[in-house]
N, C-alpha and C positions, 0 to 999 in steps of 0.2 A: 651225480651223487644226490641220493635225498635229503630234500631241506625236515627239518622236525622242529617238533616245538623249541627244543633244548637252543636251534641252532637261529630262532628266532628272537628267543629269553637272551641270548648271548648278544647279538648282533642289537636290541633296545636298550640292553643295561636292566632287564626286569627278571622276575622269576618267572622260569615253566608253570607256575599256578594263575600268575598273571594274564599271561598269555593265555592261556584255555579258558579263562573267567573272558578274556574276553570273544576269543570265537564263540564260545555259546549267549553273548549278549547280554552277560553280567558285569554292569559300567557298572553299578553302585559303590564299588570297593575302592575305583580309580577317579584318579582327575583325568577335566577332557584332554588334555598335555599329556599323558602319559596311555590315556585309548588310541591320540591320534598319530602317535610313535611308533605305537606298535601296529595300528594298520598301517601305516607306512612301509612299516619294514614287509609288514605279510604280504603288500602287494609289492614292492621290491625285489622280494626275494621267491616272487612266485608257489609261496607257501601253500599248497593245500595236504587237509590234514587226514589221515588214514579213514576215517569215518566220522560220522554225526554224533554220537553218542560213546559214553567208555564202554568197555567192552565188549563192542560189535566188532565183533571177529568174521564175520559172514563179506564186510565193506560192503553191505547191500542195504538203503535207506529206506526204499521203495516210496520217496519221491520224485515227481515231476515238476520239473518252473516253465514258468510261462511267462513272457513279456509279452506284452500288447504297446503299439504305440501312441493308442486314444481311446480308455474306457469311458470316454464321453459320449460315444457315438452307440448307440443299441444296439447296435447290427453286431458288437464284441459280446451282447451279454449272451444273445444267443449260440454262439462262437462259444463260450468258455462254458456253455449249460452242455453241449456234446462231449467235449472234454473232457467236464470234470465227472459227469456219467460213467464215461468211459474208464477213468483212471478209477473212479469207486468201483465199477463192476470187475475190474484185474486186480484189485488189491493195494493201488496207488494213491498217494496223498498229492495233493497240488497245493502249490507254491505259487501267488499270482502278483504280479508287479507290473505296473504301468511305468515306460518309458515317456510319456508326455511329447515325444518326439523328438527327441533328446537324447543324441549320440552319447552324453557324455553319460547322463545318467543311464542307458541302456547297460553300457559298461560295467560301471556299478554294480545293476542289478545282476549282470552275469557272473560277474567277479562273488558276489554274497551266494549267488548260488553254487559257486563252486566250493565256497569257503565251507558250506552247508550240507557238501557230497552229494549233489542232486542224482539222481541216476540218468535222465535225460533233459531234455531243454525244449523245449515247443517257441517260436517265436515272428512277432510279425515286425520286422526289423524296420529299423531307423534308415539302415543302408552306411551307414557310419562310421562301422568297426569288422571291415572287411578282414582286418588280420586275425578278430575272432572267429568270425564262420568257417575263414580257412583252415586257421585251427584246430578249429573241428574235427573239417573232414578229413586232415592229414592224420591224427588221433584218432580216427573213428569214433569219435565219440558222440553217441546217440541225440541228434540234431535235428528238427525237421524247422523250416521256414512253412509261414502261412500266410495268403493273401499276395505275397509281394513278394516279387523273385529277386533273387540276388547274381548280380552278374558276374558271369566269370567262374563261376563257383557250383561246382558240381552237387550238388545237396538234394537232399528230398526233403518235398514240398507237397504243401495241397492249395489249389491256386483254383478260383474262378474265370471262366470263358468270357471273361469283359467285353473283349470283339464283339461277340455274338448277343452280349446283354446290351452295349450299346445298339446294336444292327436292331436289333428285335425292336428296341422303342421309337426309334427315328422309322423302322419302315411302318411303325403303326401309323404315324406322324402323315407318311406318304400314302396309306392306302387309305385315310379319311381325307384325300384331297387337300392335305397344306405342303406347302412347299417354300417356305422361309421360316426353314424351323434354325433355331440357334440354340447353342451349345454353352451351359456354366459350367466351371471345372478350377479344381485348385492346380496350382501350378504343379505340374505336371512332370517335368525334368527328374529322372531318375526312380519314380514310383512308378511301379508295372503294371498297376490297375487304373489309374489316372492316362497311361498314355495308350495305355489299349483299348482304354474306351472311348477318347478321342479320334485314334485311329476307325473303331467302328463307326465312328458317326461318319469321318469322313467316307468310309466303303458304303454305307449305306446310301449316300448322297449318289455317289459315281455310280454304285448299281444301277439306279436308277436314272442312270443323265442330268443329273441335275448339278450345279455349280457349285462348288463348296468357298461359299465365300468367308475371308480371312477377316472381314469385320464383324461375323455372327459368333464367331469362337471366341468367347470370353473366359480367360485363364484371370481367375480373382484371387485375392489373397483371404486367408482364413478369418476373416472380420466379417460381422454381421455389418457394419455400416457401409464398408468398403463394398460389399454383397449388393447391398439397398441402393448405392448409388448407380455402380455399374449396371443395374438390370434398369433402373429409371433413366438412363443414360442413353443406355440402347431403344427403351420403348417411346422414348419421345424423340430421339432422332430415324430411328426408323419405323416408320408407320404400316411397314407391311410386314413386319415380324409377325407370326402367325401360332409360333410355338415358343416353346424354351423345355429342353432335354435339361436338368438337373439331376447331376453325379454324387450324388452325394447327400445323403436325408437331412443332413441339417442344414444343409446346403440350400435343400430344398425349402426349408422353413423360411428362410433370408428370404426368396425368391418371392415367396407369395406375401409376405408381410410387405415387400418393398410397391406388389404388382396390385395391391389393396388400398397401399396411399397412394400411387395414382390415378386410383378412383376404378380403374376396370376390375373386370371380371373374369374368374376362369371360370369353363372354357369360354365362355360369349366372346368375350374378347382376345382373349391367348388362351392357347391350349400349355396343358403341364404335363409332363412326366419326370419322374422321380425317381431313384436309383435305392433301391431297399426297402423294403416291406417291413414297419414296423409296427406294432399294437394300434396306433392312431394314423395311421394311413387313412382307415377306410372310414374313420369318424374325422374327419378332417371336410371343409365346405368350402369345394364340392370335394368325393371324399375322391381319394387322389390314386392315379392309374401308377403303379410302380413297378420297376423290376427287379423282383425277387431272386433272394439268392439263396441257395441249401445252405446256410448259416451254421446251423446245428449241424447236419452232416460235416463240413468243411472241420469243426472241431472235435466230430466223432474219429473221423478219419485221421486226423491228424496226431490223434493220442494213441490211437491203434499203431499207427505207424512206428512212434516215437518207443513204444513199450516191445513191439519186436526187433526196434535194432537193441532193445534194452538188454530182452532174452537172446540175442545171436552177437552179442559182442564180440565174439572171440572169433567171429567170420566175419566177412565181406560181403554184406548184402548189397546188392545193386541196388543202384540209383534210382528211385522212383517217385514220379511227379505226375500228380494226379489232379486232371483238370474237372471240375463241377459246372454243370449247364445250368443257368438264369432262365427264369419264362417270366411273362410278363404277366402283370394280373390287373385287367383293365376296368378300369371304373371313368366315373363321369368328366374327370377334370381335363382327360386326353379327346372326350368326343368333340367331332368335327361342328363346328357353328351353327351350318344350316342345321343339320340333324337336328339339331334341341327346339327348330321351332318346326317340326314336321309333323 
């Protein structure tokens, strides 16, 4: 049976006006005791309401939400610049909410957009609320995943070839003659871009014969100090480290700020690469070789996706997961040592 406003007014002790002042985010009228009652009950009783507006008889919004899990990192603005292109040039409005990596808020934000009649959902997930993705898909309802796959869970995606982004940098690594390159990387477990590009580093090593040792693989936690120690840690207890692969742009910034107080030099002294291509890459000293990623495309794609399971609702579009290739774009910070004095 459907839940309705009447059946929500009922179940808070408030009136049907109450209730719709506040799905549309008009608190002025209420104490916060009597807002926080009545979402209670809304998500209790799994209330979503016929449409956004009175009188839209169509149940058509022609919005899109979006969660991201870190609009701290650049590599999303370019990400949400395909996107929201995309949703302007179909007709679409977008919705954009930062998760901060935080299943619970993730939640939240999905819960507002339903309360809101989103027509589709775009999302680079927490990993958190597996019973909503499945949700989803058992509903068909118009879902795509970005960046990070979700396991178990049949969905369409637009994901990046991390393998082959990490292969690419580590064998530049190897064909300028270094071979104790080491690896930064946030903890890894459960993220599909973090452990495929791990794994790449390791395939790159073995292509090549060479030993993939278990002390050069540094999994750090998301602190810049924590950053700064672990890379001085490693550079003063091993003297023959020759590189460092950096997963991550801001990652990357820890790296060299940490590789500066201890007085050396890139490359002279370590070579660097960096995982994303951002505005200050290449004005960065020395400016810095990275692997780029179709950014924008990845959020072109991903809104295209979302907007024809939008228009084929009422069918079963197959499953589809659409992987984008990295190339490397090499500047001065990955050249080999001798080279700079030839």
């Amino acid at each position: 049976m459907k839940i309705t406003i009447a059946d929500v007014a009922k179940k808070a002790g408030v009136s049907k006006s109450t209730v719709s002042r506040i799905l549309n985010g008009n608190y002025e009228q209420n104490t916060q005791k009597t807002i926080d009652k009545v979402l209670k009950v809304i998500e209790e009783m799994d209330f979503q309401p016929n449409a956004l507006a009175k009188g839209l008889k169509s149940n058509k919004t022609n919005i899109i939400g979006i969660v991201l899990s870190n609009l701290k990192n650049p590599f999303w603005a370019s990400v949400l610049e395909g996107v929201e292109d995309e949703c302007r040039s179909s007709g679409f409005n977008l919705m954009i909410c930062n998760s901060n990596e935080n299943p619970s808020v993730e939640r939240d934000h999905i819960k507002s957009f339903q309360l809101k009649q989103v027509e589709g959902i775009i999302i680079n997930t927490t990993l958190g609320n597996e019973d909503i993705y499945k949700d989803f898909t058992e509903k068909n309802f118009p879902f795509v995943t970005i960046n990070r796959k979700i396991p178990n869970t049949d969905v369409n995606g637009v994901f990046m070839d991390n393998i082959e982004g990490a292969k690419i940098a580590v064998q530049h690594f190897i064909d300028n003659g270094l071979r104790e390159i080491a690896i930064f990387i946030y903890p890894t477990e459960g993220v599909s871009p973090r452990e495929e590009r791990l794994e790449g580093y390791r395939q790159a090593l073995q292509d090549n014969s060479l030993v993939v040792k278990e002390e050069l693989i540094k999994i750090v936690g998301e602190n810049k100090e924590i950053v700064k120690k672990e890379v001085k840690n490693l550079l003063s207890s091993h003297q023959k480290v020759e590189a460092i692969f950096s997963t991550n742009n801001i990652l990357t910034l820890y790296v060299m700020e940490a590789i500066r107080e201890l007085g050396l030099k890139v490359p002279q002294d370590i070579a660097l690469i960096g995982y994303d291509e951002t505005v200050w890459s290449m004005h960065l000293n020395p400016p810095l070789t990275t692997v780029y990623q179709p950014a924008y495309k990845m959020g072109e794609l991903a809104a295209k996706k979302v907007i024809e399971l939008i228009n084929n609702k009422e069918q079963k579009i197959p499953t589809e997961q659409i992987s984008l290739l990295p190339n490397l774009i090499v500047r001065q910070s990955s050249i080999q040592r001798s080279q700079l004095n030839e």
